[in-house]
N, C-alpha and C positions, 0 to 999 in steps of 0.2 A: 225134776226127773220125769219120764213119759215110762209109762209100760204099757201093756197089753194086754189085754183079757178075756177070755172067750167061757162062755156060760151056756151050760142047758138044765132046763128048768122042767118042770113038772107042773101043770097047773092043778089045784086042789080045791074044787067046789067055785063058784063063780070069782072070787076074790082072793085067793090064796096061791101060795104055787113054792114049792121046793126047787132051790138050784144046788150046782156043784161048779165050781168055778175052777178056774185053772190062771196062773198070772205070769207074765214074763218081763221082769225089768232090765233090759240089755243092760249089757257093760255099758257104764257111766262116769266119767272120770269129774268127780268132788273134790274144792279146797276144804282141808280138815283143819284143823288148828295145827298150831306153831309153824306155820306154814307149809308144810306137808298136802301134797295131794293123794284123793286114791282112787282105785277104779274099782267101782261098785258093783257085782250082778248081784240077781236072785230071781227064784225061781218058785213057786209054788201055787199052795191053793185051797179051797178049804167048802163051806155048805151054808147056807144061806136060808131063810124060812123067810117070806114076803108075805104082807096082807094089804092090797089096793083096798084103799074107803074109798077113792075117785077113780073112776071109770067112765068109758065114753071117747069121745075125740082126744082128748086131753087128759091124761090118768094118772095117777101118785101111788107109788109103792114106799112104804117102809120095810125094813130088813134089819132081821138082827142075825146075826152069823158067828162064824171062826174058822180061823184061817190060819194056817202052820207055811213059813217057805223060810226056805233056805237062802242066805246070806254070804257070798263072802266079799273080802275085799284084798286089795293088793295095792299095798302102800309105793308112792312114785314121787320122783324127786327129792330122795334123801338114800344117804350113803349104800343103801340095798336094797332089794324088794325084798319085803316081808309081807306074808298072805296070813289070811286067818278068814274062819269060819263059826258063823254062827246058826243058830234054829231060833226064827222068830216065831211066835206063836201067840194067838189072842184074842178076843171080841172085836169084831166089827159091827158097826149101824149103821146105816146105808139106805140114803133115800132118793130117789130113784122120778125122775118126771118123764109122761111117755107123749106122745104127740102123735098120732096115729095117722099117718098119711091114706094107708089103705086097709084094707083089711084086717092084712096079716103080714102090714110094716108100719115101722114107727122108729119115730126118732126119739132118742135116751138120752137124758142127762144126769149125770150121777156125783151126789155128794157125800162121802162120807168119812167115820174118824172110825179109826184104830187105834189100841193100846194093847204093846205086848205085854204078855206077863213079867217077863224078867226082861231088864235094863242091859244087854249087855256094851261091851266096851271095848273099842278096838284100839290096842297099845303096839307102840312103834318103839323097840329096843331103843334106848339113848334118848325117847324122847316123851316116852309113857305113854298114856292116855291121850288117843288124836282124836277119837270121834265117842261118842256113848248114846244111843240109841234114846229118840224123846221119849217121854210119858204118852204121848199122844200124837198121830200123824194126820193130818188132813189131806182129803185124794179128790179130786175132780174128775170127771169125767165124761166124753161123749161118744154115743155108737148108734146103732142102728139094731132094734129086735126086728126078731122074723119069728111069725109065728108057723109052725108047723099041724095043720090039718090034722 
């Protein structure tokens, strides 16, 4: 699945810096089990706390964070559509490589896992239980920082 992500951060003494993130995962149409498909958005966002030990041309941040968004989904190709909605909510770690073309730009690479709190489970009338939410998600990603003056 792709989302989107847009962040502004705070920096905290040479190596530190506060974000607030914001996420967009467009509708995405999923095969679920028993062969059921469904169309997936969500929407959310959550705060992040980073500490670079590497700095320089080439720099490494780790993050630990939490993150709350909003889930639903809309079950497709089976007898009706049925929607349902969930709140995911949970720890993220998040690490972070910067690659500093100029100044005050730089190319991001980002890897990190998520674990919501609670598991929850998306059931389809007549068919039960079609999707339940992992233990843990792993999320890639690439963008570009800008820093601002």
């Amino acid at each position: 699945m792709f989302a989107a992500e847009l962040s502004l951060g705070l920096l905290v003494g040479q190596r530190g810096r506060a974000e607030a993130f914001g996420r967009l995962l467009p509708t995405q149409r999923v095969a679920v089990d028993h062969g059921a498909e469904a169309d997936f958005l969500g929407i959310g966002g959550g705060a992040r706390g980073c500490y670079q030990p590497l700095t320089g041309d080439v720099g490494v941040l780790s993050c630990l964070g939490f993150e709350f968004s909003r889930i639903t989904a809309s079950g497709q190709e089976i007898t009706r559509t049925e929607r349902a909605g969930v709140t995911w909510m949970g720890p993220v770690v998040t690490a972070v490589g910067l690659w500093h073309l100029a100044d005050d730009v730089a190319l991001a690479a980002a890897a990190e896992v998520a674990a919501p709190l609670v598991r929850h489970k998306f059931e389809v009338t007549g068919l039960g239980v079609v999707h339940e939410l992992p233990l843990a998600t792993g999320r890639l990603g690439i963008g570009v920082e800008i820093t601002m003056p």
